[in-house]
C-alpha positions in Angstrom: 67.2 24.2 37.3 65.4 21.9 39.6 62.2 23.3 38.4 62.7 22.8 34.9 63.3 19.2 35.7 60.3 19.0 37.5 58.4 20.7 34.2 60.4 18.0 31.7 59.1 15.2 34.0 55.6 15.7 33.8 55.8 16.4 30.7 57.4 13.0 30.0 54.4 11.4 32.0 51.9 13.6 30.0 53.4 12.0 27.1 53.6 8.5 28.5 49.9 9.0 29.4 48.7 10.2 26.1 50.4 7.5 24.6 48.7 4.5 26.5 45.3 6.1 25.7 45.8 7.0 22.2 47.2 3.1 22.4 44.2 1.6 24.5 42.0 4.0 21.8 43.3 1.9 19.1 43.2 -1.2 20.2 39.1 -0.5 21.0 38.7 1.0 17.5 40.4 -1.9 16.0 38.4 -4.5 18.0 35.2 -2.7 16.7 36.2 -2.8 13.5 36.9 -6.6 13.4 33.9 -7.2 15.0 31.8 -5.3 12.4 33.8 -7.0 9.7 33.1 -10.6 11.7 31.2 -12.4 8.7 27.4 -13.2 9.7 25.4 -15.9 7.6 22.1 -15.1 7.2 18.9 -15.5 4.7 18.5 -13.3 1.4 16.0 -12.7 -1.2 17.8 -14.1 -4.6 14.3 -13.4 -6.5 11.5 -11.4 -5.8 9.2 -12.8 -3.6 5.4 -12.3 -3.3 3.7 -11.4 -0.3 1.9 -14.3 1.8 4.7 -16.8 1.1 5.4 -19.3 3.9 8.3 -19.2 5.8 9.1 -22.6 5.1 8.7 -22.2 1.0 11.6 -19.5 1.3 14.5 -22.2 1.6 12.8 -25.0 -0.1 11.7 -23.4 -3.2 14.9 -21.3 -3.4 13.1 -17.5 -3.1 16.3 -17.1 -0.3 20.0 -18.3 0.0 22.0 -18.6 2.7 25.1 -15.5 2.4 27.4 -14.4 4.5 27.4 -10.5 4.8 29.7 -8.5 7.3 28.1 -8.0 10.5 27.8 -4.2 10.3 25.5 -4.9 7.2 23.4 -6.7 8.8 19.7 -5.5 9.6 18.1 -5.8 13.0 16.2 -9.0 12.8 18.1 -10.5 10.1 17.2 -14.5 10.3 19.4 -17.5 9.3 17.1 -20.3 9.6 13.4 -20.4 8.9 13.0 -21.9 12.3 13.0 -18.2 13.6 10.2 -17.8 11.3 8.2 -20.4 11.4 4.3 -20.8 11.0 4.4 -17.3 9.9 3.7 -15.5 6.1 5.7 -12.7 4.6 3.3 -9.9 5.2 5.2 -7.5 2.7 6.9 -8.4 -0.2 10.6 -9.0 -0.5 12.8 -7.2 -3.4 15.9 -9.7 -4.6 19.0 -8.9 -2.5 17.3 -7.7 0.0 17.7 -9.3 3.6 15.2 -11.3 5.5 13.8 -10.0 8.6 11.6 -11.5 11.6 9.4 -8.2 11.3 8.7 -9.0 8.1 6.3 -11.8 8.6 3.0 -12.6 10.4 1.1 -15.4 11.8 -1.6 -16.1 8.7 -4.7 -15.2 11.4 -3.0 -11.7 11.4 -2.7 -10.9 7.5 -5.4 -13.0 6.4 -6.1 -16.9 5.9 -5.9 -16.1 2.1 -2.2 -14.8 2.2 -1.5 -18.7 3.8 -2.4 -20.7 1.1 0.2 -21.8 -1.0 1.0 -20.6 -4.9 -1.6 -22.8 -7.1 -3.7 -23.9 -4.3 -7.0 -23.3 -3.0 -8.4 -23.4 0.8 -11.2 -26.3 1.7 -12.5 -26.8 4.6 -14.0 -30.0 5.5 -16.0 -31.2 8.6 -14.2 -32.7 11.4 -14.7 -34.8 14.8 -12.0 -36.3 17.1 -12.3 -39.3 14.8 -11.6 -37.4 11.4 -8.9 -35.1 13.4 -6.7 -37.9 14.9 -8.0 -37.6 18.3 -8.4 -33.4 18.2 -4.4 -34.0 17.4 -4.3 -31.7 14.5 -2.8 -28.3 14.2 -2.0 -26.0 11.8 1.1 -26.7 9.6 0.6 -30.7 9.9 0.4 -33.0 6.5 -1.9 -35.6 6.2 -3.4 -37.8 3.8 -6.8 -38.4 2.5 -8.5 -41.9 2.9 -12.1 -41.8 1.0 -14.8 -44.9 1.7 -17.1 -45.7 -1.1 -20.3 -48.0 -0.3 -22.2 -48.8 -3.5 -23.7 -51.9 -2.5 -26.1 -53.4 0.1 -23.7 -55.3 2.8 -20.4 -53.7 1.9 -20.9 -54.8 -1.9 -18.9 -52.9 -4.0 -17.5 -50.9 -1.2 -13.6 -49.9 -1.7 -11.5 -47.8 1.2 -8.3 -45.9 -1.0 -5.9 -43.2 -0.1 -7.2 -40.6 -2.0 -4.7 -37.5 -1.2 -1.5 -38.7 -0.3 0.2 -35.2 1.1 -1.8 -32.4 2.3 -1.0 -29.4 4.4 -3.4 -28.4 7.0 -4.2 -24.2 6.8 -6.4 -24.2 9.8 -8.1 -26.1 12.9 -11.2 -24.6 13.5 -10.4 -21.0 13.4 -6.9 -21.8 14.5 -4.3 -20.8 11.5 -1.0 -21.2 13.8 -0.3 -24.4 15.8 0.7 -21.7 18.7 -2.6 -20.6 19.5 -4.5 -23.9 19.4 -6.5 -23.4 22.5 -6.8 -26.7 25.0 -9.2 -26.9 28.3 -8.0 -29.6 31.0 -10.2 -30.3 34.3 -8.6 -32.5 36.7 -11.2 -34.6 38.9 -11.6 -38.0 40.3 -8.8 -40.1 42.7 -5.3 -41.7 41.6 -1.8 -41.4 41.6 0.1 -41.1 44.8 -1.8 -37.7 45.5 -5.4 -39.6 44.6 -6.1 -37.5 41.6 -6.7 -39.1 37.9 -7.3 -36.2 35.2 -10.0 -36.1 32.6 -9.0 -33.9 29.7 -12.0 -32.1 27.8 -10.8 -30.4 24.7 -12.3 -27.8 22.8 -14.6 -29.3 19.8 -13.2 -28.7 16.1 -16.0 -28.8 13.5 -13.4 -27.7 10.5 -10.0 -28.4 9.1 -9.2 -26.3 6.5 -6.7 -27.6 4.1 -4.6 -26.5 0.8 -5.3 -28.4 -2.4 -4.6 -28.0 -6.0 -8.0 -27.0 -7.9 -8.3 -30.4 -9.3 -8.0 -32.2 -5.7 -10.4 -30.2 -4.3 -13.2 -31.6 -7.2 -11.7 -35.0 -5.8 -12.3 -34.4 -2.0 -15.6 -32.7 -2.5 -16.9 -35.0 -4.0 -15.4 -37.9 -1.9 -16.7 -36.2 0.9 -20.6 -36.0 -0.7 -20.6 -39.5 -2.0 -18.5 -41.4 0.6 -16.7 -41.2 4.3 -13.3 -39.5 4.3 -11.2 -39.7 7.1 -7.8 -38.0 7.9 -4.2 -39.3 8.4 -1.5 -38.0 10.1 1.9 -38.1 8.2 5.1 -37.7 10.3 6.9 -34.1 10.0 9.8 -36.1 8.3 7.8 -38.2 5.6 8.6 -37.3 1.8 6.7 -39.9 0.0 3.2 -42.3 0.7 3.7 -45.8 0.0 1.5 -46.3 -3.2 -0.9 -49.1 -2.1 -3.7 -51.0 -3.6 -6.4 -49.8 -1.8 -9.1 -52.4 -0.3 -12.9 -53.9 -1.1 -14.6 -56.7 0.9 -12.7 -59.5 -1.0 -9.0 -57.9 -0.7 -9.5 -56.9 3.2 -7.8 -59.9 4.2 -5.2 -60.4 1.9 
């Protein structure tokens, strides 16, 4: 008797035991499966979209859209901003509906200047100094406008300074095509400061800009830059529009 109650009481445990893992089993399976289900916004292809696009044309000329897809569904990599992808091209084309992924693009130096330049556009370059670059301030993704100086006359005669690009993007600095990888060389020398030391800052000389214009804006610069002085302009990264101005000759430099 006494051992049979000893057999029905661990069987009871057994039982008990099984019960809180088949229970503590469940609860992990369910918790998995709510996870997996957990919505996750991220970027997808709504058209087919060519390789060498930009990163940042994929939201702004609506090749993506923002969806949110079950987190199980999600592919490794899978962006949501084009922050995470910035600076870079799509190095293989994307199929509609399919999901964008970090390994899917490449800084331009790596798939080819030519897969950088936006749809419609050619790439120029034109010769730079410090002057012409904003002080060696330029890098790659940066838009600037186009000021053009002509001189017809003897003593400034005739001469007119005008905007003649007002929004440009810049491809390349040198043969820098990602603002990343623009290369700097600093020597520190000299006395001042609580330590005594004052730096001097050499950069590395830029002859070329390479920008992206429209055919017929290329004819414009080219020749701007054969017949007259160009010199480049630094927009802000938030500007939209360029105040339209007048432009200025001798007799309107003052007004």
């Amino acid at each position: 008797m006494k051992s049979r109650l000893l057999i029905l009481a661990a069987a009871i445990v057994l039982g008990v035991v099984a019960a809180l893992l088949v229970a503590n089993y469940l609860n992990d399976a369910s918790a998995r499966l709510s996870d997996e289900a957990e919505p996750v916004q991220i970027m997808v292809a709504v058209q087919e979209v060519p390789r060498g696009t930009p990163a940042e044309d994929l939201l702004a000329e609506g090749f993506v859209e923002l969806r949110e897809v079950p987190r199980r569904y999600v592919a490794d990599g899978a962006v949501s901003s084009d922050s995470a992808i910035a600076g870079q091209v799509l190095a293989t084309s994307l199929g509609t509906g399919e999901q964008v992924t970090a390994s899917r693009f490449r800084y331009a130096r790596d798939v080819g200047l030519s897969y950088g330049i936006p749809e419609g556009h050619v790439a120029v370059s034109v010769s730079a100094d410090d002057v012409k670059c904003v002080g060696g301030m330029l890098k790659p993704g940066d838009f600037v406008l186009i000021i053009a100086t002509f001189d017809p006359g003897p003593a400034g005669e005739g001469a007119e300074t005008r905007i003649l690009l007002e929004k440009v993007k810049v491809l390349a600095v040198g043969a820098m095509t990602d603002a990343e990888s623009q290369p700097t060389t600093t020597t520190d020398t000299g006395r001042g400061g609580l330590a005594g030391d004052t730096a001097n800052t050499t950069r590395t000389a830029v002859l070329t800009v390479t920008l992206a214009l429209a055919p017929a804006d290329a004819e414009k610069l080219v020749f701007a830059e054969e017949q007259g002085v160009t010199r480049l302009g630094l927009l802000p990264a938030t500007a939209t529009d360029v105040p339209d101005t007048p432009g200025r000759s001798l007799d309107s430099i003052f007004e």
